[in-house]
N, CA, C and O atoms as a GROMACS GRO file, in nm:
protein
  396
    1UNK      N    1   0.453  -0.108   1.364
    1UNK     CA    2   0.396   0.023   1.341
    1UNK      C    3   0.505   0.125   1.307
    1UNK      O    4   0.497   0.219   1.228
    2UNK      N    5   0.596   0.092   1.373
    2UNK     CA    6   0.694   0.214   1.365
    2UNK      C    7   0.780   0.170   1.195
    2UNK      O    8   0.825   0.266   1.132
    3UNK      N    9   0.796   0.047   1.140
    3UNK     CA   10   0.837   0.063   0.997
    3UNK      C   11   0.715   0.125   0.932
    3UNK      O   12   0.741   0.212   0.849
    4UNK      N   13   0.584   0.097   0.952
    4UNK     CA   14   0.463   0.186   0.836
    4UNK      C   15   0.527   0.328   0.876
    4UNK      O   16   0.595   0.386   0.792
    5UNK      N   17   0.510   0.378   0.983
    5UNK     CA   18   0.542   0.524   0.997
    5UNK      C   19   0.710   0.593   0.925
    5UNK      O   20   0.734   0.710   0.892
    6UNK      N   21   0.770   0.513   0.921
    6UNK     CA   22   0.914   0.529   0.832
    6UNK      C   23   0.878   0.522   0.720
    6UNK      O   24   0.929   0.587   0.629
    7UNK      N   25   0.780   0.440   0.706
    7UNK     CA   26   0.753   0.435   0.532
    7UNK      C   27   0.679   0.556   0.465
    7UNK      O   28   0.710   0.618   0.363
    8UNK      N   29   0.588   0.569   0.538
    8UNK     CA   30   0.470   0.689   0.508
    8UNK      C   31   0.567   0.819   0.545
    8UNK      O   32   0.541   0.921   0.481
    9UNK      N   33   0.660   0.826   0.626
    9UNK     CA   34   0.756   0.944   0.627
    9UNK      C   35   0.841   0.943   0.509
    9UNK      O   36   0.846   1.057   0.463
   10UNK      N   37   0.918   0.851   0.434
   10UNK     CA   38   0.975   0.889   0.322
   10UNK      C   39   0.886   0.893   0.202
   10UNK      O   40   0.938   0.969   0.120
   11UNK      N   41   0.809   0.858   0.171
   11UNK     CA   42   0.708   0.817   0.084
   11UNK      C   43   0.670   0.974   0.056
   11UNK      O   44   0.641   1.017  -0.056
   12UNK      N   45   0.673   1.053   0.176
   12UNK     CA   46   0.615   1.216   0.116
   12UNK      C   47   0.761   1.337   0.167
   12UNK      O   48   0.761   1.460   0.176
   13UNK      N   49   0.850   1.252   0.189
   13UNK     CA   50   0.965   1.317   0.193
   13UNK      C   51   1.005   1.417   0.094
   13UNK      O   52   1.033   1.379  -0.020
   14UNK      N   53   1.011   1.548   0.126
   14UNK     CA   54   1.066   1.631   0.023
   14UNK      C   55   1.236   1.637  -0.011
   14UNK      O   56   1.298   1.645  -0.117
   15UNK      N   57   1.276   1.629   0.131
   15UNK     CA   58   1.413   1.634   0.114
   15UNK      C   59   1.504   1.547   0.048
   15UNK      O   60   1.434   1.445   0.047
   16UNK      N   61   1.589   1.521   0.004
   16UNK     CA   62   1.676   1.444  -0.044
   16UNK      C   63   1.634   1.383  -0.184
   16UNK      O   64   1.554   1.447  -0.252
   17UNK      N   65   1.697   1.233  -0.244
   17UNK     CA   66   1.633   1.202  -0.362
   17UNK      C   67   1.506   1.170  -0.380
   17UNK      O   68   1.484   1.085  -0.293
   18UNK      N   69   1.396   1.189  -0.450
   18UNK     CA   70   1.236   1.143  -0.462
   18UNK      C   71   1.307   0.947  -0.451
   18UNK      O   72   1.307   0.881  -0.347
   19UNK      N   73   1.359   0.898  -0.587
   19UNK     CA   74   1.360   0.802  -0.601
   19UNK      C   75   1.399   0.704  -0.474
   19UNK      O   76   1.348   0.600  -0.434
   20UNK      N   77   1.522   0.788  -0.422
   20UNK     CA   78   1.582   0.713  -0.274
   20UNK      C   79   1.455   0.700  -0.167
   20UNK      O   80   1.398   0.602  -0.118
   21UNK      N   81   1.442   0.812  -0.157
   21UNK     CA   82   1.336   0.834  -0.090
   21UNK      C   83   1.214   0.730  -0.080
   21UNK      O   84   1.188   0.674   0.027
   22UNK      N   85   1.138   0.706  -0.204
   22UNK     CA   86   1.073   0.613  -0.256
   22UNK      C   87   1.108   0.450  -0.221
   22UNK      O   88   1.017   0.369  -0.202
   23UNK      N   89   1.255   0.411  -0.217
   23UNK     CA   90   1.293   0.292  -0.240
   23UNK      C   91   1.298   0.246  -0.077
   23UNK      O   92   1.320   0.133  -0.034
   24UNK      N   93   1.272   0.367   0.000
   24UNK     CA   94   1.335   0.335   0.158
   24UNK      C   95   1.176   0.360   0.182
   24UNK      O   96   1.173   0.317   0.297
   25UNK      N   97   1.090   0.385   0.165
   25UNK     CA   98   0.949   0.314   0.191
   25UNK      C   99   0.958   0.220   0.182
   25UNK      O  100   0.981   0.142   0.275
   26UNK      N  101   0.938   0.180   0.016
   26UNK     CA  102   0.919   0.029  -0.012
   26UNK      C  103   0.978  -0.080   0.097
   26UNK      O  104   0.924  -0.184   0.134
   27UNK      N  105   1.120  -0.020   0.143
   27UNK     CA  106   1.218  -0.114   0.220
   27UNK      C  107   1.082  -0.116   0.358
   27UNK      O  108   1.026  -0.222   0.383
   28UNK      N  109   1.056  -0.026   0.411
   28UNK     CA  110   1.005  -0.004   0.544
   28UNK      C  111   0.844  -0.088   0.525
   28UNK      O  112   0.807  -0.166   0.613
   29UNK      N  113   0.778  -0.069   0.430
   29UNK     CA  114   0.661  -0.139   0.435
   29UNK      C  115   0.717  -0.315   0.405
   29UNK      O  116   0.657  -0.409   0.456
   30UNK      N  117   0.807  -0.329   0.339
   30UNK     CA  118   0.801  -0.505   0.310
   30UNK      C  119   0.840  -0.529   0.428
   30UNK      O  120   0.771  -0.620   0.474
   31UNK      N  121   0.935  -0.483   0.518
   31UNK     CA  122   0.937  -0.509   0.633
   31UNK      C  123   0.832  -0.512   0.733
   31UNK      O  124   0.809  -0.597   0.820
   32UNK      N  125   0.781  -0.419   0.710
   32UNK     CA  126   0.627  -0.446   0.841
   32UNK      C  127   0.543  -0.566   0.761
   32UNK      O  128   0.451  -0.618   0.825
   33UNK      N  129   0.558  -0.592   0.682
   33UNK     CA  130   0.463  -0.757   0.664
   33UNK      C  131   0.537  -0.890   0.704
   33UNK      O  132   0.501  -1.000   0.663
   34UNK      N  133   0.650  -0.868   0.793
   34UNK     CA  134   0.664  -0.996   0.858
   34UNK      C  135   0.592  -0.982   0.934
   34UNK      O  136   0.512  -1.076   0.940
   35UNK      N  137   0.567  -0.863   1.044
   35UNK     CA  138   0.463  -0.864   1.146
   35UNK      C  139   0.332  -0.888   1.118
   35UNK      O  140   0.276  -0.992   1.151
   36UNK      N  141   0.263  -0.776   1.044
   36UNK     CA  142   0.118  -0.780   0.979
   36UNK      C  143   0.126  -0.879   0.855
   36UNK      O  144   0.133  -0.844   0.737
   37UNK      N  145   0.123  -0.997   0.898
   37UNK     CA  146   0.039  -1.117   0.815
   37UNK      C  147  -0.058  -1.157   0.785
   37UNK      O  148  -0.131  -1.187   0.880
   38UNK      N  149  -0.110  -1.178   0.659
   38UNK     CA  150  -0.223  -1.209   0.632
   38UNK      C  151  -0.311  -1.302   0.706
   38UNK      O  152  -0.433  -1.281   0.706
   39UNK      N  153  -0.267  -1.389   0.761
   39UNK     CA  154  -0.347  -1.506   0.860
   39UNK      C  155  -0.333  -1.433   1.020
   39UNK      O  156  -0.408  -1.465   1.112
   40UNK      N  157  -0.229  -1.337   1.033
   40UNK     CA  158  -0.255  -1.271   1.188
   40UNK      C  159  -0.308  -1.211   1.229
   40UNK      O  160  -0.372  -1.226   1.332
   41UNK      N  161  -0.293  -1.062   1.120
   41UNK     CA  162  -0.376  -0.953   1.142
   41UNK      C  163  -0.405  -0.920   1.024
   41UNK      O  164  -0.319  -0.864   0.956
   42UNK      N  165  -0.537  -0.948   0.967
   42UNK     CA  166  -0.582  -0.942   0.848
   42UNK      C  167  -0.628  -0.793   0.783
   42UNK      O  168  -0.624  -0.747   0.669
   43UNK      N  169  -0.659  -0.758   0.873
   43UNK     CA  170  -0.693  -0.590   0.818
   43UNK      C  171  -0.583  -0.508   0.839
   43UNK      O  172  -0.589  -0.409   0.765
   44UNK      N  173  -0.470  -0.509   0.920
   44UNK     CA  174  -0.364  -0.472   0.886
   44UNK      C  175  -0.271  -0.438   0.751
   44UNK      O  176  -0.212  -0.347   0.693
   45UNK      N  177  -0.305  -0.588   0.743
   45UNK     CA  178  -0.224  -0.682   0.614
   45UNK      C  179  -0.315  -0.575   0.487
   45UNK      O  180  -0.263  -0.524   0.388
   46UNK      N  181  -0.470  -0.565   0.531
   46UNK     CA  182  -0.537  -0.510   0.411
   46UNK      C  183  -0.484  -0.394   0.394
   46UNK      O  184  -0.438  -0.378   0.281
   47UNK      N  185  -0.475  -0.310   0.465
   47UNK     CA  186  -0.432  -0.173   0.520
   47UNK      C  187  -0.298  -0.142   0.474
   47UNK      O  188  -0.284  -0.044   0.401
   48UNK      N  189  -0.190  -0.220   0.511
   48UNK     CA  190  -0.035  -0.228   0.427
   48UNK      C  191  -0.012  -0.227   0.289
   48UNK      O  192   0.057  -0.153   0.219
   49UNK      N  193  -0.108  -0.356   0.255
   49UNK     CA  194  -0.149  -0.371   0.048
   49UNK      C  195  -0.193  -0.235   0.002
   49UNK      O  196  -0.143  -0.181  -0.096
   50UNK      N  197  -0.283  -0.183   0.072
   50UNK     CA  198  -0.318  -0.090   0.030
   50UNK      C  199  -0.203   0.060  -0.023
   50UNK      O  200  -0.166   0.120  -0.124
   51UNK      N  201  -0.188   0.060   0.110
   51UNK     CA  202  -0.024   0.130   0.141
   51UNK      C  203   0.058   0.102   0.034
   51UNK      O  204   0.086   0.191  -0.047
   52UNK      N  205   0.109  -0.034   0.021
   52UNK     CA  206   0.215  -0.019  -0.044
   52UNK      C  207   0.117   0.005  -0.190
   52UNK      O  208   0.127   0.121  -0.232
   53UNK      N  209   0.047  -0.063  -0.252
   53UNK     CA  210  -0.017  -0.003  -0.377
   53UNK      C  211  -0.002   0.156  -0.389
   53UNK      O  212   0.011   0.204  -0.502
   54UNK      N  213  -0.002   0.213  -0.312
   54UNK     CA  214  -0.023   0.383  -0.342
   54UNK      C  215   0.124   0.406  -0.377
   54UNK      O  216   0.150   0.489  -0.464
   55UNK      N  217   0.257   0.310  -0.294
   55UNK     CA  218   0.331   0.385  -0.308
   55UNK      C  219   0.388   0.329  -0.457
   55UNK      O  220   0.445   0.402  -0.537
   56UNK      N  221   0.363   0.195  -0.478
   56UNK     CA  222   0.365   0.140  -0.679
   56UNK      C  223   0.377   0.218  -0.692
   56UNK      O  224   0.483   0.279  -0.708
   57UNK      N  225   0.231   0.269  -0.691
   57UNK     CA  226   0.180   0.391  -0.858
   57UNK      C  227   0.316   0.527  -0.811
   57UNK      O  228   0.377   0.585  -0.901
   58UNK      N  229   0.335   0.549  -0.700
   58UNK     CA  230   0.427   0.680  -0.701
   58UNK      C  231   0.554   0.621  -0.788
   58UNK      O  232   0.598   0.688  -0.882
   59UNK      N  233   0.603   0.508  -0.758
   59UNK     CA  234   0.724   0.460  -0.834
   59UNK      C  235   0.684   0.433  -0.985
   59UNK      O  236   0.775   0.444  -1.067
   60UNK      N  237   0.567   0.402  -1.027
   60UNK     CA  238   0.512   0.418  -1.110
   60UNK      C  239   0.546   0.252  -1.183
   60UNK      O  240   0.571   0.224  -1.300
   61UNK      N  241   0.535   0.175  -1.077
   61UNK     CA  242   0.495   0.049  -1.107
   61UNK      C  243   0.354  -0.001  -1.055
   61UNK      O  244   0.317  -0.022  -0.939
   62UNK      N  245   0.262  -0.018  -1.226
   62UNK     CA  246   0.124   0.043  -1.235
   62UNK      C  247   0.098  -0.106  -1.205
   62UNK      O  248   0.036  -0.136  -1.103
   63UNK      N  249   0.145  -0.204  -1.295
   63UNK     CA  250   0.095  -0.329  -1.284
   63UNK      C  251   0.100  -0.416  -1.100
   63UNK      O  252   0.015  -0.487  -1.047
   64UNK      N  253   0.246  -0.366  -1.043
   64UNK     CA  254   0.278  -0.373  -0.881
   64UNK      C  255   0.136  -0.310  -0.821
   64UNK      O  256   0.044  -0.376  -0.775
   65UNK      N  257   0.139  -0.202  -0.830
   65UNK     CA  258   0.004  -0.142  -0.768
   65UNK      C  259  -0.116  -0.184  -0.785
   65UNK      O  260  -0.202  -0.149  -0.704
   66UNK      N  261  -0.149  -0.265  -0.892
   66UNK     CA  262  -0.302  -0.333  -0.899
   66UNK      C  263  -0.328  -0.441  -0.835
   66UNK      O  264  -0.438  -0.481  -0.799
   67UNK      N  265  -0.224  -0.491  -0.820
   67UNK     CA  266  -0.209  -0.670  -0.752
   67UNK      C  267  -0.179  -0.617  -0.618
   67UNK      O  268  -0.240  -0.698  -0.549
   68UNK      N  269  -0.126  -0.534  -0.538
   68UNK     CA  270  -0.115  -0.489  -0.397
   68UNK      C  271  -0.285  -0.463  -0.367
   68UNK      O  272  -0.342  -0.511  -0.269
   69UNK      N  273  -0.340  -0.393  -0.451
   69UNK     CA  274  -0.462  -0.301  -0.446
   69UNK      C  275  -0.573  -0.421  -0.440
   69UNK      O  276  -0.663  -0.426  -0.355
   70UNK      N  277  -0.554  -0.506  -0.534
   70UNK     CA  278  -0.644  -0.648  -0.541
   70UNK      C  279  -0.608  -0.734  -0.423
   70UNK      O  280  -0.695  -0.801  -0.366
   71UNK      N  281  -0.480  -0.736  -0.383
   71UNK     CA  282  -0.462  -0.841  -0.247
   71UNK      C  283  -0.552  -0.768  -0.133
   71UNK      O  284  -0.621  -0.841  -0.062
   72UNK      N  285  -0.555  -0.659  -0.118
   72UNK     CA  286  -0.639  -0.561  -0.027
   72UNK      C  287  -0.746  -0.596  -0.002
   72UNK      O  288  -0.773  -0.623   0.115
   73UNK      N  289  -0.854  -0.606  -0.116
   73UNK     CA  290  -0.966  -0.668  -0.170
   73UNK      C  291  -0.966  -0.784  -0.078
   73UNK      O  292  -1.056  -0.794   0.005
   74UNK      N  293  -0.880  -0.864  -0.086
   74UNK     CA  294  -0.946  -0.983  -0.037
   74UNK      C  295  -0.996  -1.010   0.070
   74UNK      O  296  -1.073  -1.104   0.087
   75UNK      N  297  -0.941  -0.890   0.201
   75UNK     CA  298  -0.938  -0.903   0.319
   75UNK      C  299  -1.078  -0.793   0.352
   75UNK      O  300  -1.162  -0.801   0.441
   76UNK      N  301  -1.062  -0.688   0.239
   76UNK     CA  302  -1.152  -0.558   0.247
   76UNK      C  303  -1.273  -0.574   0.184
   76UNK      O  304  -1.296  -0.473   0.117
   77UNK      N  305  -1.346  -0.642   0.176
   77UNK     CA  306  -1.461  -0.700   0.084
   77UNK      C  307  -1.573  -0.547   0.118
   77UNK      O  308  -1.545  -0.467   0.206
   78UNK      N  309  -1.674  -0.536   0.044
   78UNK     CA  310  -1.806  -0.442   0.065
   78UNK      C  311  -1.859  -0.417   0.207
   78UNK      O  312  -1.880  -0.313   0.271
   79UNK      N  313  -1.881  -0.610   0.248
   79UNK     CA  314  -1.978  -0.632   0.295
   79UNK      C  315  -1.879  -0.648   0.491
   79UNK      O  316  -1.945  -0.628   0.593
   80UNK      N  317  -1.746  -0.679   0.497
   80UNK     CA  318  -1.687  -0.659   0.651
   80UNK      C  319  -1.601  -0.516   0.645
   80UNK      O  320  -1.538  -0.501   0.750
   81UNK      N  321  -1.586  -0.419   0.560
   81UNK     CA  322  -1.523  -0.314   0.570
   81UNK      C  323  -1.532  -0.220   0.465
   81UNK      O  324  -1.438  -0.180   0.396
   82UNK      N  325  -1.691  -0.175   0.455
   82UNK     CA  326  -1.764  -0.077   0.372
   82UNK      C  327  -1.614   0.037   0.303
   82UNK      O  328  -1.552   0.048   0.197
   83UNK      N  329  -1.613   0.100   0.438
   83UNK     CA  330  -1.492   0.219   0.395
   83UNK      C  331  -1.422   0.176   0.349
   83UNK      O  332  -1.409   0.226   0.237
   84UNK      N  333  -1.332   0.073   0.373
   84UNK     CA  334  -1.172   0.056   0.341
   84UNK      C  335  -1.189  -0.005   0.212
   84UNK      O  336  -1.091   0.002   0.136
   85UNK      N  337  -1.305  -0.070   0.165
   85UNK     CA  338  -1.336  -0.131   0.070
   85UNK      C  339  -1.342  -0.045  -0.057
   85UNK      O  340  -1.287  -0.065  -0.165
   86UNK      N  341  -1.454   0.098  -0.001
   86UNK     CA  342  -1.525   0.178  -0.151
   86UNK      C  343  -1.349   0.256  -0.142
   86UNK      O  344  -1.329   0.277  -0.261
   87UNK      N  345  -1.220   0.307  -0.066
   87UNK     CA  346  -1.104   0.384  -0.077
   87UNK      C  347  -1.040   0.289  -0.159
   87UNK      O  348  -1.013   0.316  -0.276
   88UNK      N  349  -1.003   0.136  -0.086
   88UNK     CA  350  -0.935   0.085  -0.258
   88UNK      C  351  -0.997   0.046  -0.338
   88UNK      O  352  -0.934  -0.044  -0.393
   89UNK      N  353  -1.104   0.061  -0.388
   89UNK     CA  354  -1.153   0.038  -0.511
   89UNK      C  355  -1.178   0.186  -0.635
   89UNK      O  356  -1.195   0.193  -0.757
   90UNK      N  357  -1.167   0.305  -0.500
   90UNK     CA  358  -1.103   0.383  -0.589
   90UNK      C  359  -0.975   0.420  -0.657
   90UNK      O  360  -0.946   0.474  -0.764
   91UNK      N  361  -0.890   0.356  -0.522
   91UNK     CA  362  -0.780   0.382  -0.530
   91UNK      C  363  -0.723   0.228  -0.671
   91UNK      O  364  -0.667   0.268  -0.773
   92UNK      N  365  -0.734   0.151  -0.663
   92UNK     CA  366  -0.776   0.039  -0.786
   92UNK      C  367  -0.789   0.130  -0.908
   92UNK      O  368  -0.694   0.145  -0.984
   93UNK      N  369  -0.929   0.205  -0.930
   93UNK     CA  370  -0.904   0.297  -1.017
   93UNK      C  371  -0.851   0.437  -1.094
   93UNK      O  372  -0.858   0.519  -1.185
   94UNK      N  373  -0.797   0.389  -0.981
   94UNK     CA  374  -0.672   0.538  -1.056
   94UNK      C  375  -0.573   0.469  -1.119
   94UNK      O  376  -0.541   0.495  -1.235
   95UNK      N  377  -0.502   0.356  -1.031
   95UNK     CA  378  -0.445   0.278  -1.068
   95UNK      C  379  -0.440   0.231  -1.232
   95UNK      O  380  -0.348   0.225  -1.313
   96UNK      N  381  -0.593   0.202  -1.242
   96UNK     CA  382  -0.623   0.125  -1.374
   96UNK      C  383  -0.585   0.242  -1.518
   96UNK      O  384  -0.566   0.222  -1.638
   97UNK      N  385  -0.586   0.368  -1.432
   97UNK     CA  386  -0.647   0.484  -1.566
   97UNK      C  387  -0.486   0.484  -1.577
   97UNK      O  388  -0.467   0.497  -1.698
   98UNK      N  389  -0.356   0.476  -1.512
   98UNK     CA  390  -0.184   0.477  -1.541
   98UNK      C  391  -0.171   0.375  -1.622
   98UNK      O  392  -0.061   0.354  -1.674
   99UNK      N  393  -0.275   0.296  -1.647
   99UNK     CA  394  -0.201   0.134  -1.751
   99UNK      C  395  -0.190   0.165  -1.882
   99UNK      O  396  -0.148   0.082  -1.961
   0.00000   0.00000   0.00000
């Protein structure tokens, strides 16, 4: 928990470089998926994809962000997680409108 929260803290960091800034998320979320694994904690795992997809598109790697956003999907279906499901599938399409 405490690397998502490092991540989501630089991710809207004003201070210092955007890009640095940006790259020390990325560092902090790939790290919290040794913990939150897809076979351990699955909605986690959905929850992180998701995460890191938002932060793609900020780096503005559009194609990274659709395949994070689609791994999400798999765990976030309609029908076991209504909400988390209809947020990335919007969030999917924002995604789609940067390609």
């Amino acid at each position: 928990m405490v690397q998502i929260n490092l991540a989501a803290i630089y991710s809207d960091r004003i201070k210092g470089n955007r890009q640095n800034n940006l790259e020390a998320a990325l560092h902090h979320f790939t790290a919290a998926f040794k913990i939150y694994t897809k076979r351990d904690f699955p909605q986690n795992w959905a929850t992180l994809q998701n995460n890191l997809g938002l932060l793609y598109g900020k780096l503005g790697l559009h194609d990274k962000q659709i395949q994070s956003l689609k791994a999400s999907l798999e765990v976030c279906t309609r029908k076991a997680f209504p909400p988390d499901w209809a947020s990335t599938k919007y969030n999917l399409g924002l995604g789609y409108q940067k390609l």
